[in-house]
C-alpha positions in Angstrom: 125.5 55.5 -83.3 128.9 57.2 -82.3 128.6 59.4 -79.1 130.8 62.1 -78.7 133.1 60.5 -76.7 134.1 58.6 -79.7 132.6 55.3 -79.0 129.4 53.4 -80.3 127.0 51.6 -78.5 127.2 47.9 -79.4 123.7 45.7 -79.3 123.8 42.6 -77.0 123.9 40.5 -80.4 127.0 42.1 -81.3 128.2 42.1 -77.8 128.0 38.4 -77.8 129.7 37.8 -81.1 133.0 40.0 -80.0 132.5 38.1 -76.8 133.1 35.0 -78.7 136.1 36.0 -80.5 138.5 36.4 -77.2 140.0 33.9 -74.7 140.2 35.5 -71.8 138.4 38.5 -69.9 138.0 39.9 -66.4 135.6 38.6 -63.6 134.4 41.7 -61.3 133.5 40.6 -57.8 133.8 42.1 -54.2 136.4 39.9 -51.4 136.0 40.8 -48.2 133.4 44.0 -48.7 136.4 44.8 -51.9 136.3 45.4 -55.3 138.3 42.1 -57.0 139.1 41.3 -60.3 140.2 38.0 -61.6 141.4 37.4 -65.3 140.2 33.8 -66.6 139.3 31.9 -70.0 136.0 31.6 -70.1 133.4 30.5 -73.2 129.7 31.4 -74.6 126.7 28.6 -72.9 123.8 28.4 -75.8 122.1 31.3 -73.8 124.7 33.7 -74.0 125.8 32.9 -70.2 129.2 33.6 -69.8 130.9 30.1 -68.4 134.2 29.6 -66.5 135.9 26.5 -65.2 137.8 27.1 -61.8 138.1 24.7 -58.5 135.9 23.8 -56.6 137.9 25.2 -53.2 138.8 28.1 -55.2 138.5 31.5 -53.3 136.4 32.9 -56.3 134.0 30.0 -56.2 133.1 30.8 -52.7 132.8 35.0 -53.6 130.3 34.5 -56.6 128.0 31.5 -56.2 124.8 33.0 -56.0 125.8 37.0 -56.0 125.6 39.1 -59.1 128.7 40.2 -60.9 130.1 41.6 -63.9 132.1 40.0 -66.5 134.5 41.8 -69.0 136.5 41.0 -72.0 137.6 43.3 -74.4 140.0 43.6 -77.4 141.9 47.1 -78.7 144.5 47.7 -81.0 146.5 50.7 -79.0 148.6 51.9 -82.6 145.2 52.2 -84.7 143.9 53.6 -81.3 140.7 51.3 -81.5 138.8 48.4 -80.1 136.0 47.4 -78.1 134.8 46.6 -74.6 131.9 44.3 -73.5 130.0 43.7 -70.0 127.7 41.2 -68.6 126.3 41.7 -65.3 124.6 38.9 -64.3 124.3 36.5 -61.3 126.7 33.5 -61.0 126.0 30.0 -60.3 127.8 27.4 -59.6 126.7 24.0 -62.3 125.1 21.7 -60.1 122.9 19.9 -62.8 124.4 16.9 -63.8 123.6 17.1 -67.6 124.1 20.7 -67.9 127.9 19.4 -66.2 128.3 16.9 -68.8 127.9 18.8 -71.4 130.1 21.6 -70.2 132.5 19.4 -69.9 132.3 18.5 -73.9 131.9 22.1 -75.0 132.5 24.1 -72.5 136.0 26.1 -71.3 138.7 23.9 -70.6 141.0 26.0 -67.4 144.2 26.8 -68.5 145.6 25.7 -64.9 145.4 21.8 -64.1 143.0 20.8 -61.5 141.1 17.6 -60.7 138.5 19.3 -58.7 137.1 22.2 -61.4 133.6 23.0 -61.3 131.6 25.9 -64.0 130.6 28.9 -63.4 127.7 30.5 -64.9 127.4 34.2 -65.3 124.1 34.9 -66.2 123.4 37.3 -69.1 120.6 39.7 -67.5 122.5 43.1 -68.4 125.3 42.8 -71.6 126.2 46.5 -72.8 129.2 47.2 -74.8 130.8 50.0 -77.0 133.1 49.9 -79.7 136.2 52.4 -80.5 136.8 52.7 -84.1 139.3 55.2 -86.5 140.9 56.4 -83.5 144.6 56.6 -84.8 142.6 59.0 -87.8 141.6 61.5 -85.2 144.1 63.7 -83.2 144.5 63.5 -80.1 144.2 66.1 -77.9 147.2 66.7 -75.3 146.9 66.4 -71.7 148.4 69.2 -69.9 148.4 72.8 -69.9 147.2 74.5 -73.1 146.4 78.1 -74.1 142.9 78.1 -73.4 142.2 76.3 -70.1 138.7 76.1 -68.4 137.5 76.7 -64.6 137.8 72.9 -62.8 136.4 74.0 -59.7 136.0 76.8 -57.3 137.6 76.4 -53.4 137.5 79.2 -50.9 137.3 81.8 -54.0 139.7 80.4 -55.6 139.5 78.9 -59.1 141.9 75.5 -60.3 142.4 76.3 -63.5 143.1 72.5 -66.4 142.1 71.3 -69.5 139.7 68.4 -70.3 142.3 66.2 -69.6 142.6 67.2 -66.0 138.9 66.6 -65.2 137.4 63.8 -63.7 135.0 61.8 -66.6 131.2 61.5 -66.3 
């Protein structure tokens, strides 16, 4: 179903196949009480877990093992103004089972950095939600800026800020 905005909701099955087409995406975590992002390589465990391969003394090790975070990966084509975007919110764990290691090690991610220490990640997939842009270079596009018509943003004091769609904040 496309939403207004443009977008359609994508399934968790086809979540996980776009998933699986991509190299790289975006781990979402908080450093010292901060938001933190942290591109890596990553690849698809049986289960749909997301799966990484970092060091063992790496500073994102320490962050995630244990704490839920998010995971995204996405792919858009900016001249045909489309694409899509997935998420998996899960909790991560360090691989501490021996066989589940070994076989990571023959199937899953190989880091793109050399290290002699790497461990895997999991990213568990509890929450996967994703939407999909399509036909956007078909559609126009409205400008950002002034315009003839503009509508109330908000009201301060008795006074009202005047903008357009572009100017307000999303929801």
């Amino acid at each position: 179903m496309i939403h207004s905005d443009g977008f359609r909701a994508l399934d968790r099955q086809e979540c996980l196949r776009l998933l699986g087409k991509v190299p790289v995406g975006r781990v979402v975590y908080t450093r010292q009480a901060l938001p933190a992002v942290l591109p890596v390589n990553f690849s698809l465990d049986t289960d749909g877990a997301v799966v990484l391969c970092t060091s063992a003394q790496s500073d994102l090790v320490r962050a995630v093992d244990g704490v839920v975070v998010a995971f995204e990966a996405d792919d858009f084509q900016g001249g045909r103004r489309s694409g899509w975007s997935v998420v998996v919110t899960g909790r991560a764990a360090v691989v501490s089972d021996p066989a589940d290691h070994e076989r990571l090690l023959r199937t899953g991610p190989r880091s793109w950095m050399p290290m002699r220490d790497g461990v895997f990640v999991r990213i568990g997939g509890e929450m996967v939600t994703g939407r999909e842009l399509t036909g956007g270079a078909d559609r126009p596009r409205p400008p950002c800026g002034w315009s003839a018509v503009s509508t109330p943003l908000r009201r301060t004091a008795g006074r009202v800020t005047y903008g357009t769609a572009c100017d307000r904040p999303h929801a």
